[in-house]
C-alpha positions as a Markdown table, in Angstrom:
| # | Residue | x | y | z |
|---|---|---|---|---|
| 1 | Unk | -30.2 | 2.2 | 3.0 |
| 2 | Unk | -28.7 | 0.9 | -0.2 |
| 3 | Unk | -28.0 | 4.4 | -1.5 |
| 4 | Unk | -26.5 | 5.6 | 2.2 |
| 5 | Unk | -24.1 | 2.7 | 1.8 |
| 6 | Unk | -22.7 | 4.0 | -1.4 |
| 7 | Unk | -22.2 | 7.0 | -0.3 |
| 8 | Unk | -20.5 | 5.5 | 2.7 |
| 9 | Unk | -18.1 | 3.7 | 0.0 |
| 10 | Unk | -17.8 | 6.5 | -1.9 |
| 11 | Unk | -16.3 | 8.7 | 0.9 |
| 12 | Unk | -13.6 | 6.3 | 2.1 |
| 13 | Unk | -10.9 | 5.5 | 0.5 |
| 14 | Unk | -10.3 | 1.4 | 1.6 |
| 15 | Unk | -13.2 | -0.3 | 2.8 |
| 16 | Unk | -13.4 | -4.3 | 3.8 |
| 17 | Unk | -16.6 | -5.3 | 4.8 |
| 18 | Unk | -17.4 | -8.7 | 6.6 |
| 19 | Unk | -13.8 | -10.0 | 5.2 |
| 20 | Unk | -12.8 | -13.5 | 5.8 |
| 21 | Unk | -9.3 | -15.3 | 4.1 |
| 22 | Unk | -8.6 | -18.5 | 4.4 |
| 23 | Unk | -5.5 | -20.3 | 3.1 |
| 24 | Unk | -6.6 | -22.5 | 0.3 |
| 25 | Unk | -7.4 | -26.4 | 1.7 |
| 26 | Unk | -7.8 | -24.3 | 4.6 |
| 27 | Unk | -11.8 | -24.4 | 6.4 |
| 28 | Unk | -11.7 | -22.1 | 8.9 |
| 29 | Unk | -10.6 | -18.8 | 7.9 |
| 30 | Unk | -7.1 | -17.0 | 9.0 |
| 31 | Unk | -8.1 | -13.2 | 8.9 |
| 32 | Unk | -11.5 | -12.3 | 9.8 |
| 33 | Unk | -12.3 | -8.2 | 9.2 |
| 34 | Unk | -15.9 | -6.7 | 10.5 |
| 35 | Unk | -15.2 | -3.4 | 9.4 |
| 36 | Unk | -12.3 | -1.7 | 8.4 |
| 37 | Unk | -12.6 | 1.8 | 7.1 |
| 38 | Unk | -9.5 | 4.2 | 5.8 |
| 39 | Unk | -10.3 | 7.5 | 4.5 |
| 40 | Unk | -8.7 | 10.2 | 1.6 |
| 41 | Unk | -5.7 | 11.3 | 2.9 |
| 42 | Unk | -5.7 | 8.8 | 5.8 |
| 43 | Unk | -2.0 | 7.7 | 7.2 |
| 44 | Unk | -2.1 | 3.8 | 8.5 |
| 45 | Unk | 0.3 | 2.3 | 10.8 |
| 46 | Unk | -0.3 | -1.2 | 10.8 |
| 47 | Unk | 2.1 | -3.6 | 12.8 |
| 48 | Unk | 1.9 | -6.7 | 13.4 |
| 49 | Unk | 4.3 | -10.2 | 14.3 |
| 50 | Unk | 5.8 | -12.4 | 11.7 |
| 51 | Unk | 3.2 | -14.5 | 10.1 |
| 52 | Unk | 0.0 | -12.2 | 11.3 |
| 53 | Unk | -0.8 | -12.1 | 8.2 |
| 54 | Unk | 0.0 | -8.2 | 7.0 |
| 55 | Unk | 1.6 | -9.0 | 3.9 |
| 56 | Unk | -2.4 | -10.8 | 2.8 |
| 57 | Unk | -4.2 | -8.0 | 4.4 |
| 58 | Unk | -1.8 | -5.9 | 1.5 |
| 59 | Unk | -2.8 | -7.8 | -1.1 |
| 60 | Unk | -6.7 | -7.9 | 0.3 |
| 61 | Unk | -6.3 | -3.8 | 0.1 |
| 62 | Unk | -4.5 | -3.7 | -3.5 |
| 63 | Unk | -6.9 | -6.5 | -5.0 |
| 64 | Unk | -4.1 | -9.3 | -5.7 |
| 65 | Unk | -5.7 | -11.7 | -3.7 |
| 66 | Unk | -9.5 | -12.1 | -3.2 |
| 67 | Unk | -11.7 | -12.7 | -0.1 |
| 68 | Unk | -13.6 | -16.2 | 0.5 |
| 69 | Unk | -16.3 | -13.9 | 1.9 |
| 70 | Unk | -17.1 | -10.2 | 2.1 |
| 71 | Unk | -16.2 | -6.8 | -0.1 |
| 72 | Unk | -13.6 | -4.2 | -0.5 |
| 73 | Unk | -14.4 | -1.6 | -1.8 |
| 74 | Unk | -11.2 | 1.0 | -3.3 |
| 75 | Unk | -12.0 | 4.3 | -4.0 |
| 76 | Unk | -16.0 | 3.7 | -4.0 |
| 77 | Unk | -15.5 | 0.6 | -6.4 |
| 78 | Unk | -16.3 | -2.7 | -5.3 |
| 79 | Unk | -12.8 | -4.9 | -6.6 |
| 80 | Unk | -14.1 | -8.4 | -5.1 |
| 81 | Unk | -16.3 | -8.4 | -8.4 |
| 82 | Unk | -13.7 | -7.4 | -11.4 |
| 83 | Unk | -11.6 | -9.7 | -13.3 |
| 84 | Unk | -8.0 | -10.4 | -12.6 |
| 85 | Unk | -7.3 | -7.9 | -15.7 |
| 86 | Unk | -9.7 | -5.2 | -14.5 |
| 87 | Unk | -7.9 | -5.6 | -11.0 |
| 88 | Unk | -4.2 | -5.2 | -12.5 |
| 89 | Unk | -5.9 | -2.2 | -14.6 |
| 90 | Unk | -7.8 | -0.3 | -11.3 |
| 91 | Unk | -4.5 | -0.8 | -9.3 |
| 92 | Unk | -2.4 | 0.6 | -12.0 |
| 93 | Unk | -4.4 | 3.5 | -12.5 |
| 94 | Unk | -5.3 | 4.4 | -8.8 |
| 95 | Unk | -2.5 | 2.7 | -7.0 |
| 96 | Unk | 1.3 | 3.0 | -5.9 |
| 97 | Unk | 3.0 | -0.2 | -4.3 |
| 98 | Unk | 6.3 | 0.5 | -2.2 |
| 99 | Unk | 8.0 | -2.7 | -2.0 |
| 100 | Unk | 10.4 | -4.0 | 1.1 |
| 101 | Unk | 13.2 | -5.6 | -1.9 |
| 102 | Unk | 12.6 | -2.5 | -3.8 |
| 103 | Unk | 11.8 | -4.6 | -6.5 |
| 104 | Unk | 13.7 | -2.5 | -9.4 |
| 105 | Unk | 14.8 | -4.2 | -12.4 |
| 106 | Unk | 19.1 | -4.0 | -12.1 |
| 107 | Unk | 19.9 | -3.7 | -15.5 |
| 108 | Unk | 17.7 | -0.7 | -15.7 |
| 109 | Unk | 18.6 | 3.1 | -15.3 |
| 110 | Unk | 17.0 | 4.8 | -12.8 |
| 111 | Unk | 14.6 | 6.6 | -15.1 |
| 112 | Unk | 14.0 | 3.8 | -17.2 |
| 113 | Unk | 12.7 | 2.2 | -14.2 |
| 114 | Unk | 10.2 | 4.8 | -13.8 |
| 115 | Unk | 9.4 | 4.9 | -17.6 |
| 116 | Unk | 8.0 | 1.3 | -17.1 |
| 117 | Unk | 5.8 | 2.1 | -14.5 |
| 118 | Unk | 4.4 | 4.3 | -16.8 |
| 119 | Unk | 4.0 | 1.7 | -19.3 |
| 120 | Unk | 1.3 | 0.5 | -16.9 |
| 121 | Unk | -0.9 | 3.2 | -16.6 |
| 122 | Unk | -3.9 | 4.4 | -18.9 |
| 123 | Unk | -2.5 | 6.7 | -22.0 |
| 124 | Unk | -4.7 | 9.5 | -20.5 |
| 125 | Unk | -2.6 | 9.9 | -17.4 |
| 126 | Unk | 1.0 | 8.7 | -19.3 |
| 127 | Unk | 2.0 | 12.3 | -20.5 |
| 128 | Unk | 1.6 | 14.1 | -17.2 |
| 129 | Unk | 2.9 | 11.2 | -15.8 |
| 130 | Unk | 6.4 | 11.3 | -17.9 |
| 131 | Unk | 6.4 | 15.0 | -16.4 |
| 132 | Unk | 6.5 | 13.9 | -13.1 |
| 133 | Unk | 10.1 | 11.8 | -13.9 |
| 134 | Unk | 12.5 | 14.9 | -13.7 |
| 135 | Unk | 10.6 | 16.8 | -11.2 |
| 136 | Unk | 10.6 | 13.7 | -8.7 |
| 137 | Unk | 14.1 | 12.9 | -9.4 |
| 138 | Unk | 14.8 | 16.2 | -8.5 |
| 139 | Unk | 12.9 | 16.6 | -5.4 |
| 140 | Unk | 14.2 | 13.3 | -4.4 |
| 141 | Unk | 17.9 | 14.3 | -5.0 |
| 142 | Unk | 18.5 | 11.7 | -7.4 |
| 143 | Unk | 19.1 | 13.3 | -10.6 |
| 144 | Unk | 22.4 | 13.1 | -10.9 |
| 145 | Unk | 22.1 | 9.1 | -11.2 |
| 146 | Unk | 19.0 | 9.2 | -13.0 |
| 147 | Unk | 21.5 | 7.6 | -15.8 |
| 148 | Unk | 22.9 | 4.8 | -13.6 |
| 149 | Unk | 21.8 | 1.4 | -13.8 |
| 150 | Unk | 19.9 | 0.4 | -10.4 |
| 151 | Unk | 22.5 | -1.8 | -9.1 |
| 152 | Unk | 24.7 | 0.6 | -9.3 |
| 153 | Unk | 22.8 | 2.9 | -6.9 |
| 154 | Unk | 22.6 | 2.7 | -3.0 |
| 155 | Unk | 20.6 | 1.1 | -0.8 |
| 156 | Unk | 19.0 | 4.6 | 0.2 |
| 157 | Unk | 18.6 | 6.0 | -3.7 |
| 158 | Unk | 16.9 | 2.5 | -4.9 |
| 159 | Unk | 14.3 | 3.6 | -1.9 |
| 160 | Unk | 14.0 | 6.9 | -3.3 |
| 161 | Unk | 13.7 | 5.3 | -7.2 |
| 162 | Unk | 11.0 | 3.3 | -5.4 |
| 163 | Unk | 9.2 | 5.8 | -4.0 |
| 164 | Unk | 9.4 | 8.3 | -7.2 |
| 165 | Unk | 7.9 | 5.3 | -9.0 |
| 166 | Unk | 4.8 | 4.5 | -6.6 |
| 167 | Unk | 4.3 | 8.1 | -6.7 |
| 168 | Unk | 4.2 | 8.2 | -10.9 |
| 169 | Unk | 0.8 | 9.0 | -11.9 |
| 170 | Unk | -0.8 | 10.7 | -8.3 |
| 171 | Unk | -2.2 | 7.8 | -7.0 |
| 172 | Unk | -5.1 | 7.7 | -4.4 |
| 173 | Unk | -3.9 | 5.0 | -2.6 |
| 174 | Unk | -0.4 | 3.9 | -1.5 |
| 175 | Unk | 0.7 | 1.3 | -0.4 |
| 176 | Unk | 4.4 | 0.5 | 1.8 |
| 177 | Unk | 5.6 | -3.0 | 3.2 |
| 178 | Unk | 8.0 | -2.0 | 5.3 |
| 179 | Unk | 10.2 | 0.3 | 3.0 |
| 180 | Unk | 12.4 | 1.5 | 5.4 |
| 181 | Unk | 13.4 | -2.4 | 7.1 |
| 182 | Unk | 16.7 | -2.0 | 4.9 |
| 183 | Unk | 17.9 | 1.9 | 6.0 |
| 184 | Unk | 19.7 | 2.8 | 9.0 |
| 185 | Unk | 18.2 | 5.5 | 11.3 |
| 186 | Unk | 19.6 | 8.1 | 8.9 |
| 187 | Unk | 18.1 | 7.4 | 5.4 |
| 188 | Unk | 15.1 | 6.1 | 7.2 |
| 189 | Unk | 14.3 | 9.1 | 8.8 |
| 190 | Unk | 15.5 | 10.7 | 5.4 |
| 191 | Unk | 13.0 | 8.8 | 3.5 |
| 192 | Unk | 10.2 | 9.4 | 5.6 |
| 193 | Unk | 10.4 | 12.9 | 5.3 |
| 194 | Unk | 10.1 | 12.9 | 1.6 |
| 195 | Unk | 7.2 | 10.4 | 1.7 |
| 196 | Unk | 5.3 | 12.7 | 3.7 |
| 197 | Unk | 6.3 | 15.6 | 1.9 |
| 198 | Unk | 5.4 | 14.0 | -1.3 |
| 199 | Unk | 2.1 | 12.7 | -0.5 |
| 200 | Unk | -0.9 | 14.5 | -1.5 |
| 201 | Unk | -3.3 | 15.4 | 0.9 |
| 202 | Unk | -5.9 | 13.4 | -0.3 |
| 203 | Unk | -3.4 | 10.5 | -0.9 |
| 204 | Unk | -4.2 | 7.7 | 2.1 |
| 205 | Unk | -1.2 | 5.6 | 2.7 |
| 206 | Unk | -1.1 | 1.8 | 4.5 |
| 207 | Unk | 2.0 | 1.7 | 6.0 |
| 208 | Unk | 3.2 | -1.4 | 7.2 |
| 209 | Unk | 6.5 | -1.9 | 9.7 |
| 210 | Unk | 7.7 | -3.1 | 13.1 |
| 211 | Unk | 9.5 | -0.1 | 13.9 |
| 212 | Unk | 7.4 | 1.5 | 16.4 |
| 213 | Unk | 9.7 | 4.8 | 16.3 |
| 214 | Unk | 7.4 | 5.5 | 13.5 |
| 215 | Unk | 3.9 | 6.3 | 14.8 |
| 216 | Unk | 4.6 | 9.6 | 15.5 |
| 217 | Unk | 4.0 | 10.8 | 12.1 |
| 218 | Unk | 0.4 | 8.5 | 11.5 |
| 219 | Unk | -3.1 | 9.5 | 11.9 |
| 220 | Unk | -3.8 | 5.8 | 13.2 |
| 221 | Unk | -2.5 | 2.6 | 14.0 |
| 222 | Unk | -3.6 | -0.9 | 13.5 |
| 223 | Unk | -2.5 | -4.1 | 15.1 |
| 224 | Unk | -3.4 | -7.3 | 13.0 |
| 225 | Unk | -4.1 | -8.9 | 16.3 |
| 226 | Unk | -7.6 | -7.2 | 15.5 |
| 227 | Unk | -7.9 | -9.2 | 13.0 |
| 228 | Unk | -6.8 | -12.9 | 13.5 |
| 229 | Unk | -9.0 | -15.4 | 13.8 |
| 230 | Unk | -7.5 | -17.0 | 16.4 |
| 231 | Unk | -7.2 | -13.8 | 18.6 |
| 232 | Unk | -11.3 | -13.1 | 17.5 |
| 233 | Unk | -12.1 | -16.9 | 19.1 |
| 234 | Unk | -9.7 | -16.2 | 22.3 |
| 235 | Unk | -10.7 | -12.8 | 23.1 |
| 236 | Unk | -14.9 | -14.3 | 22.8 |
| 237 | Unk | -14.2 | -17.1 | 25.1 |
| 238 | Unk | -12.4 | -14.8 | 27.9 |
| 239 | Unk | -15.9 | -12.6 | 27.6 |
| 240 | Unk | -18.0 | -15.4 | 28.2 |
| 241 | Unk | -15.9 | -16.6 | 31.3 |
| 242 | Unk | -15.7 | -13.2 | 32.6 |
């Protein structure tokens, strides 16, 4: 049984496994997750209402913040049991993060802020990933202002700096909180396009936004309703009075 559940682990690429977060001074817990399974080259829509807790299911998948009870397992390995360092290490090697505020640094050129992102990774993937710079830029239609500080740049060519830098390196896993909350319909659909063109096939992407437009493009979709406690409790105590 033991060696079928590796295997299990070691064919998907995000796997949480009797999850439960709780706030801290918090006893009963906010997020409860069974099993939640997403596999290689998997796309994720997950929606969800302010406060349902998507931004902590993020940082459950990308190992910032830790479970008070269960596993996840990222790419076969088991993160609930690393250290804070080997966490920051496994998600910089394995992992690209799009951000909602972008999150570039302003006084920064645009390839400078991809050179930092590389900074972050293991030596053996830096040179290929320095390789990648031009040819992203490029593809992205931003190398014209690869010399431009980032606050000099658009709202639509920071979100394609961002995306060039989760990209950096051919990660496994990406990750988006709601990248495309700041676009009009233009540069979102613009944006969208290149993600998906970009992505490799065995790339899974988390995808979080409220803009239901979306799903189209998505394998699957996920509501956090699924997963709040409260909803769990409710949705047992209508099946008992039915």
């Amino acid at each position: 049984m033991k060696n079928n559940m590796n295997n299990s682990m070691s064919n998907t690429a995000i796997s949480l496994q009797s999850v439960q977060y709780a706030w801290r001074k918090q006893d009963s817990p906010f997020l409860v997750i069974d099993d939640l399974r997403i596999a290689p080259g998997e796309k994720l829509f997950l929606h969800g209402a302010s406060g349902s807790g998507k931004s902590t299911l993020l940082n459950l998948m990308a190992g910032v913040v830790l479970p008070r009870a269960g596993s996840i397992h990222l790419l076969g390995t088991d993160v609930t049991r690393l250290s804070n360092r080997q966490r920051d290490q496994f998600r910089a090697q394995h992992m690209g993060i799009i951000f909602q505020q972008f999150n570039l640094i302003p006084y920064l050129n645009c390839a400078d802020n991809l050179r930092m992102r590389i900074e972050f990774l293991p030596r053996d993937q830096q040179q290929a990933a320095f390789a990648q710079i031009p040819v992203l830029l490029e593809r992205l239609g931003i190398a014209h202002v690869a010399q431009q500080q980032a606050h000099q740049l658009s709202v639509g060519q920071q979100q394609r700096v961002a995306l060039a830098r989760a990209l950096l390196g051919s990660p496994r896993i990406i990750i988006a909180d709601e990248p495309t909350s700041a676009l009009d319909a233009d540069l979102r659909e613009e944006f969208m396009g290149l993600l998906f063109e970009l992505l490799d096939e065995k790339t899974c992407l988390v995808f979080v936004s409220h803009d239901q437009q979306l799903l189209p493009r998505f394998d699957s979709v996920l509501n956090m309703q699924a997963f709040r406690a409260d909803s769990i409790v409710a949705a047992s105590a209508n099946e008992v009075q039915v």
